[in-house]
N, C-alpha and C positions, 0 to 999 in steps of 0.2 A: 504494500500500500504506500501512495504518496501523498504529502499534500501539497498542493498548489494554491496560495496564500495571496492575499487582495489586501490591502488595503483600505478599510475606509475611512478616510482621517473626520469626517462631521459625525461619525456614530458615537456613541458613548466609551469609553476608555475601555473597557472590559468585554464590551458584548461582540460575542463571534455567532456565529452560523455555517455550520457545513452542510455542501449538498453531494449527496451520494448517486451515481448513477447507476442503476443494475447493471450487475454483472462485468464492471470494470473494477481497476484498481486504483482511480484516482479519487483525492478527494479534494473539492471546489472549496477553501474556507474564504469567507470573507469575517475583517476582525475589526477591534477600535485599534486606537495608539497606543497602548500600554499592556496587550496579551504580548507575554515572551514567545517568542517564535525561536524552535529547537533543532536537533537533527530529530525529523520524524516529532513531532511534536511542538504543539502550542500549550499556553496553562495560562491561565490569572489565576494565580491561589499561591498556600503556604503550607506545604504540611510537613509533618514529623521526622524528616528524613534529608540524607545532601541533595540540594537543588541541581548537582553537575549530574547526579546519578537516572534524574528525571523519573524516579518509580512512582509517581504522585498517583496511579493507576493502580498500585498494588497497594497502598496507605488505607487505612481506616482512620488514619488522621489528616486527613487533607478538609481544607475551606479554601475553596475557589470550584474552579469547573478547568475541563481541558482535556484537551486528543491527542492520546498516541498509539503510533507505526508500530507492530508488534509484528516483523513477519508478516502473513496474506491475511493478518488481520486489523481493526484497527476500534482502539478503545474510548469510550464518551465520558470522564469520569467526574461524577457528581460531590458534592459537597458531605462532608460525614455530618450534617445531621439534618433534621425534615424540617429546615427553616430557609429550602431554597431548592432548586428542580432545573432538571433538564425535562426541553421540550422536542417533540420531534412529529412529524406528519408523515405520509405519502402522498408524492403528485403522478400518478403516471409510473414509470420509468423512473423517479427520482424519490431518495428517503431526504428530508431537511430534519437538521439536529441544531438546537440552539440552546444558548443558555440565556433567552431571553424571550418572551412571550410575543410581545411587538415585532421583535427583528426577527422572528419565524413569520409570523403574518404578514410581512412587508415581501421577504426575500420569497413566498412561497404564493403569493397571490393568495391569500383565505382572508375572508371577512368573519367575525364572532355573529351570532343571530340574533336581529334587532327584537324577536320576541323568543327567546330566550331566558325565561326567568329564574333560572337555578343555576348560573353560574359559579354566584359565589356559595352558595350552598353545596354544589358539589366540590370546590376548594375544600370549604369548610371540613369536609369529610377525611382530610389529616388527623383530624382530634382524633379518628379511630386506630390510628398507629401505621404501622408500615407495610402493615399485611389488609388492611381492607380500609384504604383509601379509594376514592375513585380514581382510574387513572385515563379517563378519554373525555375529554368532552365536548360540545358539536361545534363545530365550525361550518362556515359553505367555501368552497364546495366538499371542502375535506376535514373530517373531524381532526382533534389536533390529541397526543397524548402526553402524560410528561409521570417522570421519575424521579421517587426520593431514594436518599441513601443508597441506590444499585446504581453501578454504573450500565453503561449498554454498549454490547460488541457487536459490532459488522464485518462480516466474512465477504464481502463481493456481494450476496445478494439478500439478505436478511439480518435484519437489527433486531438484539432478544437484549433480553437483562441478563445480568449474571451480579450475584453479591459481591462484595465487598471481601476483604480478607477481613479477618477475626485474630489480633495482637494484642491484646489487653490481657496482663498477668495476670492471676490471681490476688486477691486482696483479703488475706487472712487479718488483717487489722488495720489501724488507723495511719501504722508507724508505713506499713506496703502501697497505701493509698496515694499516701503524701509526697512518699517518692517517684511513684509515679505522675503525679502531677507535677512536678518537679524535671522529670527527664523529658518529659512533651513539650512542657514550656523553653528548657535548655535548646531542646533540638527544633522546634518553632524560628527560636531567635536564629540559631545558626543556619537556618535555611530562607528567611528574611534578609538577612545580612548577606547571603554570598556575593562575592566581586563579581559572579558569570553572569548576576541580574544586569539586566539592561536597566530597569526603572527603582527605584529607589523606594523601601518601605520601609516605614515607621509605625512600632506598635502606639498605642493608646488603648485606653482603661477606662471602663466608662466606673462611676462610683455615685450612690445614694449613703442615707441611712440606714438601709435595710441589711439583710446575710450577703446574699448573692453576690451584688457584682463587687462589691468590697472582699470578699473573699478572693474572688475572679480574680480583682486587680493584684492581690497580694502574689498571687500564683505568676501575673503575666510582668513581676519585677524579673521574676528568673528567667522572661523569654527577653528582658534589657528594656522593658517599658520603663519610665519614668514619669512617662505624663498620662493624667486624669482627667475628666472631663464629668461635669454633675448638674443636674437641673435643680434650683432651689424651691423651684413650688412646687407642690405635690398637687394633685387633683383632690381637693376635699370641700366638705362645705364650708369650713373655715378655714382663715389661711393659717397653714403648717408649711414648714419648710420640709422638704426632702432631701436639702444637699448632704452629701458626701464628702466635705471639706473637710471636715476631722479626721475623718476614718483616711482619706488621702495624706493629712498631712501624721497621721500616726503611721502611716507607711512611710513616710519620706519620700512622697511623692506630689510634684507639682501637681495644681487644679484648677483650672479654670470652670468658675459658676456661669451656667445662661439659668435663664427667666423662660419660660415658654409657652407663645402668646401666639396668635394665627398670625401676628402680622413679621413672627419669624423662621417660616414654615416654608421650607426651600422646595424646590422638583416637589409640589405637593401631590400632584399625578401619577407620579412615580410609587409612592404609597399606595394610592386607590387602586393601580392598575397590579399587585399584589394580589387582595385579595376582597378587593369590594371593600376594604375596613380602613380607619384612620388611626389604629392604634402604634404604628409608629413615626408619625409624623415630629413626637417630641424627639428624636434623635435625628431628626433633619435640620437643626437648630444650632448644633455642635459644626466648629472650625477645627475641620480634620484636615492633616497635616498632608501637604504634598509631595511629590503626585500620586503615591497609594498608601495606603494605610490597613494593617492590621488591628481591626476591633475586638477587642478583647472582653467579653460580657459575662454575666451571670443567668442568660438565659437558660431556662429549665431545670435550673434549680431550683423549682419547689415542687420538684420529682426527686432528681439524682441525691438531693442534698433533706430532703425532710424526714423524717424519724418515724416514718412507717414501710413495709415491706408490699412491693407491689409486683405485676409480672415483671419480666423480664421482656427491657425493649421499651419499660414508660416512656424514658426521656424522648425516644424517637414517634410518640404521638403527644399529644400538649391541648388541656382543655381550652386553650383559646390559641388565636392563630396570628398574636401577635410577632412573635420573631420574624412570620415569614413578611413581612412587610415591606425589607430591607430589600429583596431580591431582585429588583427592579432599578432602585435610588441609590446601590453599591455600584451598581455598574458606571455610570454617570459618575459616580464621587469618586471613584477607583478604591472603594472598602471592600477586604474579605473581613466577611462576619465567622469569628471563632468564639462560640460558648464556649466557656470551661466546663461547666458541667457537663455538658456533653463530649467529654475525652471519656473513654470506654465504656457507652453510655449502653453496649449493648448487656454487659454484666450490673446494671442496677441493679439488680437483686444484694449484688455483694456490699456494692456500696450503701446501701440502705442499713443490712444487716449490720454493718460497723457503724454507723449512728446508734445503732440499740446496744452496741457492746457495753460492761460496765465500765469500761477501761474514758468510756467518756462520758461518764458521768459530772466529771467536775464543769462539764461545757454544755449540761443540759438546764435548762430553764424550764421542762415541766408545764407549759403552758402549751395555749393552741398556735403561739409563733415561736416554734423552738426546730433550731436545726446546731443540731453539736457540733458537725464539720464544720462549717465556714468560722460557725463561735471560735472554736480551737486553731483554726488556721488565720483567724485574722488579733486573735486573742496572743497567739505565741509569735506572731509577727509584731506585739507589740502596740494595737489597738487596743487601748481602753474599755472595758464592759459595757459602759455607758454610753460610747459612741454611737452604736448599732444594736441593731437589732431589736428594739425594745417594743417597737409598735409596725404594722408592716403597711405603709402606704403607696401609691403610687402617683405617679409623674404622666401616664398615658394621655393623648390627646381623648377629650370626652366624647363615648361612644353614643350617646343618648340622643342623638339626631343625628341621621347621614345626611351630610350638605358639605360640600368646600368650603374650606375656611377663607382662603383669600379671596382677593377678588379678582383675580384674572382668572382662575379656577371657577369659580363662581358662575362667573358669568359664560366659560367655555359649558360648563355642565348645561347650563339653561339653552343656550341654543341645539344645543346636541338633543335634547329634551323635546323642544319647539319644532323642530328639523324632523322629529320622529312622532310629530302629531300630539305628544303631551302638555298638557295644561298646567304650566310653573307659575306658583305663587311668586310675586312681587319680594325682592329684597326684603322689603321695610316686614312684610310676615314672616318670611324666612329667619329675620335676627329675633323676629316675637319668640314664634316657635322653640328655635333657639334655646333660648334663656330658660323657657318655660320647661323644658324639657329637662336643660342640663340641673336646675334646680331638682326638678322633680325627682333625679336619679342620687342626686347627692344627700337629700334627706333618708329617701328611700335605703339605699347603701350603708348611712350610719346608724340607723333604726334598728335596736336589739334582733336578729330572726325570728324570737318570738314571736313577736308584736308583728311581723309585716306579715300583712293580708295578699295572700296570692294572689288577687282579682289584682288588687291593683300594683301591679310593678309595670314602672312606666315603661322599660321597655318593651313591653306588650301595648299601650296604653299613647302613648307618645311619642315614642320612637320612628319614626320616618325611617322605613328598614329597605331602602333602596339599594342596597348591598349589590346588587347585579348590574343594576342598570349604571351605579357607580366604574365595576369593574368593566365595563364592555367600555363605555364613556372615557376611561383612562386607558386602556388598552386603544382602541380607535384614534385619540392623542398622538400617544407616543407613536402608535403605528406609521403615522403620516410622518413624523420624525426622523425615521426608519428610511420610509420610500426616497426623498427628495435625496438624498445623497446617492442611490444606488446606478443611477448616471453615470457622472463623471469618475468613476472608479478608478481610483489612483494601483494601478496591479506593482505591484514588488517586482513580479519575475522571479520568485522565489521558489524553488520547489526543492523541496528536505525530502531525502530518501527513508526506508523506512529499517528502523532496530533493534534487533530480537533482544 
């Protein structure tokens, strides 16, 4: 297999598309400005291992996406956790593989279906884990499918999944855990760092009040992070703060605080087109460093890291489908997203079971927000008791009305709306609504469980649940984003042999 590599310098830093022709050996890639282009191989990612060696295809620790020339074969390999997907279609005579939604729909001619009302609903269907997600959903003329955690091999004429290798030690205790999280992060750094990159990455650490990503941060000092990044307002009905400025500076690490308001909500589309949701719009706020950066989070840790035993494979399904937000707005910003909690995330069971051992007892708190590991790992790093952990809030953009926050978003969603025969309420209701909504969810939210009466949870009640029509609306954006460069293609002439 070979591939022959394009150019498109207006597409976003990250996003590639390969098209495969039956029954031949070649493969069409077109890329942004910043995927490393290898012998027999392309990547945007960072994983566990030396960057000269390019096995990011045999990693169960890789974040990014990227194809490699293996022989008369040749590999699509996905991100290790279900917070981002490869896509792929059939046209004809040709398979397209992307790692971007848009730039499949652009490079392959498919439009999403304007009455289509289950899109993001069938997204949604991650929350079920890794083994019964949906994984097709309708496109015209061609339905489109997409992949977590499996990478995908084509032999010449057929694209299948095949897993991931399985490299996670065993963890008979707290003392086997720590080390391991410890060698991931050492060997992160050192494959971020190599002199053979062409483009230059810088970790960052994102940090709250809460266990999670302060734990995170503490772990991603050993992959040479230094800088932190934290939102000071939490989502509450009163204002609380949620920064992480302590907990950073009890690491000895720099932090810079944002505030997060719509009116500092970047590539807000890029979010929607995710997954119909605006839950991570608050980390489009953040001045991530150039031209790529390794994010370093505490995503899904309140699976991998809480003090109950659950199957095996939690971290890789997630009651809400926040993380996966990112998957669109990294490509653009040049971010690979790495949870920590998701390093060997397919042995949770072990890691859980070592939060119950007595050996961590001095790092348990006995309440309904208790996680001993991050306690102990940001505890013996030298954070304070008090910093963290005490109450568990959040920073999320509010879910309680689907509408674009800004206004050039805003007013793109209404015509798109208009354009398709729908009847859109006037701004001046939309901000009623609004309020009246976000209020509704935040009394509601801090309301003992007892006391809240089923009938009324406003997001049944309030909640403008346009989730779909959102995601098609940002998808059909970017998509046109996508087209207009696909003209003047700037070609490399580059064509990498392939190696076993």
């Amino acid at each position: 297999m070979t591939l022959t590599c394009q150019l498109v310098p207006a597409w976003p830093k990250l996003a590639w598309v390969a098209v495969l022709e039956h029954g031949t050996a070649r493969v069409l890639l077109r890329h942004g400005s910043h995927v490393e282009l290898g012998d027999g191989s392309c990547v945007e990612g960072v994983w566990a291992g030396a960057f000269e060696d390019g096995g990011f295809d045999r990693s169960d620790l890789f974040f990014g996406s990227g194809i490699r020339c293996r022989g008369n074969r040749v590999v699509f390999a996905s991100t290790s956790t279900m917070l981002d997907r490869l896509w792929h279609c059939r046209r004809g005579r040709r398979i397209y593989v992307a790692n971007s939604l848009p730039a499949l729909l652009a490079c392959a001619e498919i439009s999403l279906l304007d009455d289509y009302q289950h899109y993001a609903a069938d997204i949604a269907t991650l929350t079920k884990g890794l083994h019964d997600y949906k994984r097709t959903i309708p496109g015209r003329p061609s339905n489109i499918s997409l992949t977590y955690y499996r990478n995908l091999e084509y032999d010449g004429r057929n694209l299948s999944e095949v897993a991931k290798p399985d490299t996670t030690p065993t963890f008979a205790c707290y003392a086997d855990y720590h080390a391991f999280l410890v060698e991931v992060a050492n060997r992160l750094g050192a494959n971020l760092r190599s002199p053979s990159r062409k483009h230059r990455i810088a970790p960052l650490a994102t940090v709250s009040s809460g266990y999670d990503s302060g734990a995170a941060a503490a772990i991603a000092r050993e992959a040479g992070c230094t800088q932190t990044v934290s939102i000071t307002n939490a989502s509450s009905l009163l204002p609380r703060s949620d920064s992480g400025q302590d907990v950073a500076h009890g690491l000895g690490m720099a932090c810079r605080v944002y505030r997060q308001t719509p009116e500092a909500y970047r590539r807000e589309e890029t979010i929607w087109s995710a997954a119909g949701d605006p839950a991570g719009l608050n980390l489009t706020v953040f001045g991530y460093p150039e031209p790529l950066c390794l994010l370093l989070t505490g995503y899904r840790g309140d699976t991998a890291w809480d003090s109950y035993v659950m199957d095996d494979c939690a971290p890789l399904s997630a009651p809400t489908i926040a993380g996966l937000s990112l998957c669109e707005f990294r490509l653009f910003r040049g971010l690979f997203h790495c949870p920590v909690p998701c390093w060997g995330a397919l042995h949770v069971q072990q890691i859980q079971t070592v939060s119950l051992m007595p050996e961590m007892a001095p790092w348990r708190l006995n309440g309904d927000y208790d996680r001993p590991i991050p306690r102990r790992i940001l505890e013996e790093a030298g954070v304070p008791r008090k910093a963290f952990g005490l109450r568990k809030k959040a920073t999320f953009a509010p879910r309680s009305f689907f509408w674009p926050f800004t206004t050039r978003c805003a007013q793109s969603f209404r015509d798109y709306l208009r354009e398709r025969g729908y009847s859109v309420p006037p701004p001046q209701a939309i901000t009623v609504l609004r309020k009246a909504a976000h209020l509704a969810m935040l009394v509601y939210s801090n309301t003992p469980r007892k006391l809240r009466p089923k009938f009324a949870d406003p997001r049944t009640l309030l909640a403008i649940r346009a989730q779909s029509l959102l995601f098609q609306w940002a998808n059909h954006e970017l998509k046109k984003g996508y087209e207009a460069p696909l003209a003047p293609i700037v070609t490399e002439n580059q064509t990498t042999g392939a190696r076993s």
